[in-house]
C-alpha positions as CSV (number, residue, x, y, z in Angstrom):
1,X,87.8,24.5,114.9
2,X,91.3,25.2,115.6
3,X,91.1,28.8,115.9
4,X,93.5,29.3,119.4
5,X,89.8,29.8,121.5
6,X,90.0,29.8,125.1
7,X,86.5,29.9,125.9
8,X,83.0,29.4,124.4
9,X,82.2,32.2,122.0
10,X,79.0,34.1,121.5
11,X,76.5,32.6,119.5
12,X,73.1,33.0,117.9
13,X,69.6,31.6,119.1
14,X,69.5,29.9,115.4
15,X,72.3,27.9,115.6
16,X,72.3,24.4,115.7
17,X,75.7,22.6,115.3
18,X,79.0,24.4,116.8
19,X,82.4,22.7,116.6
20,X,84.8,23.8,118.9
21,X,87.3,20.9,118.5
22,X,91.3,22.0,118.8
23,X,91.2,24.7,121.0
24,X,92.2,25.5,124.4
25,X,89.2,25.5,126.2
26,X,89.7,24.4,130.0
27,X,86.9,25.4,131.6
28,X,82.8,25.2,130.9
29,X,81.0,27.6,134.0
30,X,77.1,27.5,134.5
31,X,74.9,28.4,132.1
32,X,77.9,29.3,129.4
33,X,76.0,27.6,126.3
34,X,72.6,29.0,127.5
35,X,74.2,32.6,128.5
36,X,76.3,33.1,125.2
37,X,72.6,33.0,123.1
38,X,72.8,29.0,122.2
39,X,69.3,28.4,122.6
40,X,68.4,25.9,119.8
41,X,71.6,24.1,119.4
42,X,71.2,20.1,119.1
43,X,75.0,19.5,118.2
44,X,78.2,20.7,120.4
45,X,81.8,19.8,119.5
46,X,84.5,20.0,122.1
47,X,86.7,17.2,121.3
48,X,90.7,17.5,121.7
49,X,90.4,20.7,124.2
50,X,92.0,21.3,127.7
51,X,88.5,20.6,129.2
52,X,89.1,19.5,133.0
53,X,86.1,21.3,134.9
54,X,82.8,20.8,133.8
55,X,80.0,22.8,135.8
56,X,77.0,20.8,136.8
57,X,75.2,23.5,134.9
58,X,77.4,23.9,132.0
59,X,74.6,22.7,129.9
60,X,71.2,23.6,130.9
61,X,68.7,25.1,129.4
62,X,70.2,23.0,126.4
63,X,66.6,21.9,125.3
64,X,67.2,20.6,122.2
65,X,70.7,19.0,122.6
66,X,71.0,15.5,121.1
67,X,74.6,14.8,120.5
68,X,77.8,16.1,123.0
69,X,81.3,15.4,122.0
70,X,84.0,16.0,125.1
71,X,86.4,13.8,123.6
72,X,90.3,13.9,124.3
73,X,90.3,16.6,127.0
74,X,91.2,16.1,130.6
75,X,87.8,15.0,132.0
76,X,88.4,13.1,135.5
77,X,84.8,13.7,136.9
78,X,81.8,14.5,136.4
79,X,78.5,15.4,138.4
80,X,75.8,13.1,138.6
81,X,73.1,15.3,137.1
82,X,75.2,17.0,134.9
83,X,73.1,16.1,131.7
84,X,69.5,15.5,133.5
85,X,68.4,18.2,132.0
86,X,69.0,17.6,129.0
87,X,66.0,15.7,127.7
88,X,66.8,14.9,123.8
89,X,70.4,13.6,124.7
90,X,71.2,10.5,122.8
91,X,75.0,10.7,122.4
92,X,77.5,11.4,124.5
93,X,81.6,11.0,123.6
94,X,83.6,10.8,126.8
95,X,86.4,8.9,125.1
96,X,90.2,10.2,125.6
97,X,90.2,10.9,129.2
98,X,90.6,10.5,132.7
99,X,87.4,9.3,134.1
100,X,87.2,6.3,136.2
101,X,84.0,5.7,138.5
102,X,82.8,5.8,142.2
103,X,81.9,3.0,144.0
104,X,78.2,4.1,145.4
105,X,77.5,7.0,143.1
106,X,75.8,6.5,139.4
107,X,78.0,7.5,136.9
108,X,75.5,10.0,135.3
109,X,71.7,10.8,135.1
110,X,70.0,10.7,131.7
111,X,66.7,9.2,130.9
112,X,67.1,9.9,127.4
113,X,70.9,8.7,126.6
114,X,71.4,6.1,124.1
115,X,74.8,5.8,123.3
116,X,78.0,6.5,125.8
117,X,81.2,5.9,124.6
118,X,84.3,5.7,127.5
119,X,87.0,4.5,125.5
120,X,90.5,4.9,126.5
121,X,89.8,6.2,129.9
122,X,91.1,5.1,133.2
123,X,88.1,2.9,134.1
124,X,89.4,-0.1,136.7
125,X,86.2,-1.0,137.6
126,X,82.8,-1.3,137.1
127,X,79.7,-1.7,139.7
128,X,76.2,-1.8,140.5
129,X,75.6,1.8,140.6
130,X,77.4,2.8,137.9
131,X,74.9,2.7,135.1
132,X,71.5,2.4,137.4
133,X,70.5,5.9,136.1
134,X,70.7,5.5,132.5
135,X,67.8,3.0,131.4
136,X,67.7,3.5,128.4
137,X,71.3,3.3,127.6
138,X,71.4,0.9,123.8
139,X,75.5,1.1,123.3
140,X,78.2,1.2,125.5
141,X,81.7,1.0,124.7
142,X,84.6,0.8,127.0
143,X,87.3,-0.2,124.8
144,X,90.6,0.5,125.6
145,X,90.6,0.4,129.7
146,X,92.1,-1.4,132.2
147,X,88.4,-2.8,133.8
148,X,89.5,-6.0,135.8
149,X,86.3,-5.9,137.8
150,X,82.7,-6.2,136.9
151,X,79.9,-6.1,140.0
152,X,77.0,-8.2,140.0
153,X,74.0,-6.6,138.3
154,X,76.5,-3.7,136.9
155,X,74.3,-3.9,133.6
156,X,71.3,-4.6,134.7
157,X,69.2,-1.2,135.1
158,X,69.7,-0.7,130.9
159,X,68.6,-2.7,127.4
160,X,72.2,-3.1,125.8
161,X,72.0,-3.9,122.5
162,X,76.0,-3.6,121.9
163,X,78.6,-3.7,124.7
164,X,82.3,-3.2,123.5
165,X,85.1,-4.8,126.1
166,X,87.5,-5.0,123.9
167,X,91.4,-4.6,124.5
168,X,90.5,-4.7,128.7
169,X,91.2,-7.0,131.2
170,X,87.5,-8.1,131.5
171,X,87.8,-12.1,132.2
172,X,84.7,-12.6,133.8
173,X,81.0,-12.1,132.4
174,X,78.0,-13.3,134.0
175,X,74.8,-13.6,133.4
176,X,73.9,-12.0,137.3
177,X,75.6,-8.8,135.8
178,X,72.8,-8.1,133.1
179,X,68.9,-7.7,133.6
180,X,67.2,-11.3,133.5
181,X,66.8,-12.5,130.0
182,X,68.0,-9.5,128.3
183,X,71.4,-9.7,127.1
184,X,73.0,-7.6,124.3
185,X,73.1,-8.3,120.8
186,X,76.4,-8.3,120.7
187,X,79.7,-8.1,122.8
188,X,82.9,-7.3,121.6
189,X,85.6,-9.2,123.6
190,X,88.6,-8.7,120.9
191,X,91.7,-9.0,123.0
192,X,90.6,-10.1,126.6
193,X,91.7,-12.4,129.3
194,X,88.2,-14.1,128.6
195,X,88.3,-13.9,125.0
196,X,91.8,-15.7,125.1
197,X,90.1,-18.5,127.1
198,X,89.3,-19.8,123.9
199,X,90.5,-21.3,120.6
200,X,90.4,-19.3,118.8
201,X,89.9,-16.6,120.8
202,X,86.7,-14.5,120.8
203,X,85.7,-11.3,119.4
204,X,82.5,-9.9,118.6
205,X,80.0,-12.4,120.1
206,X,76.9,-12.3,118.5
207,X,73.1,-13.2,119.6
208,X,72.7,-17.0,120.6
209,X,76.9,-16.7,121.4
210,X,76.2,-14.2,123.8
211,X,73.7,-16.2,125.7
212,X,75.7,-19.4,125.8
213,X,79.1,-17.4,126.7
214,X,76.9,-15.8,129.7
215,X,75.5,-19.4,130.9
216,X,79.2,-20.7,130.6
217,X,79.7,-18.9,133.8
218,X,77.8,-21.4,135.9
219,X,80.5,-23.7,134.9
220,X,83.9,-22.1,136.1
């Protein structure tokens, strides 16, 4: 951590957890974790970097990596299969940067991936493709974005079990945007067109709340 790096050291095939956070990395090629001896890491730190090209490969061979943190770099884009190799990945932290998504291509591929966090990107809007390729994709959380459009069926290829909204301009949610009969546990909505809709305004919906907020739809 902080050490003035500008690229990813040499490591050793027993390491497990690296934190590389406040550095100047810009760049992650093919192969780098995999080629500098990182063969058994589960745990990679990158946050507050330069990081603005990210190799489709940059991470295979990564076997055993659960948890990737790429927050607060300059991130815009990513490949599609950039993590579908990486069959353990549970948590990845996107937060603090540019990304906003395409309008036919998933977002990413990862059948493993259980918690995405996009806060305080430059997400607009959100549609059916986006998340088709993550299924089994538990919590989400967009806080902080500008999101004034949700698709039809934008949530409907994953299991949510918490969805985070707040501070965006989401005031619309539908129960044709999520998977028949399964809607999160809970949905934060703190500080939302829809949220203000109400008095008092909402926040963190919870369970039956979230079911009747969904059905209210049919109504406006």
């Amino acid at each position: 951590m902080g050490k003035g790096l500008n690229e990813i050291p040499r490591g050793a095939e027993h390491v497990m957890s690296v934190n590389y956070g406040y550095n100047y990395i810009a760049d992650l090629p093919d192969f780098i974790f995999f080629l500098n001896g990182y063969r058994s890491v589960h745990k990679i730190e990158l946050y507050q970097n330069k990081i603005a090209n990210v190799s489709q490969k940059a991470f295979k061979e990564l076997k055993q990596l659960k948890t990737l943190d790429l927050s607060g770099n300059n991130i815009s884009t990513l490949d599609t299969g950039t993590f579908k190799w990486n069959l353990k990945l549970q948590k990845l932290d996107l937060s603090n940067n540019r990304i906003s998504f395409h309008r036919v291509k998933p977002f990413l591929t990862s059948a493993s991936l259980e918690t995405l966090i996009l806060t305080d990107n430059r997400i607009e809007q959100i549609f059916e493709a986006t998340f088709v390729k993550l299924p089994n994709l538990r919590i989400l959380m967009m806080d902080n974005n500008i999101i004034f459009s949700i698709e039809q069926s934008s949530f409907a290829s994953m299991h949510l079990h918490y969805l985070s909204l707040a501070n965006t301009g989401v005031y619309r949610l539908g129960e044709d945007m999520f998977m028949n009969d399964s809607y999160p546990r809970v949905i934060d909505l703190t500080d939302t067109p829809l949220a203000n809709k109400f008095d008092p305004p909402l926040r963190k919906v919870k369970k039956e709340g979230v079911i009747n907020l969904l059905a209210l739809d049919r109504y406006f």
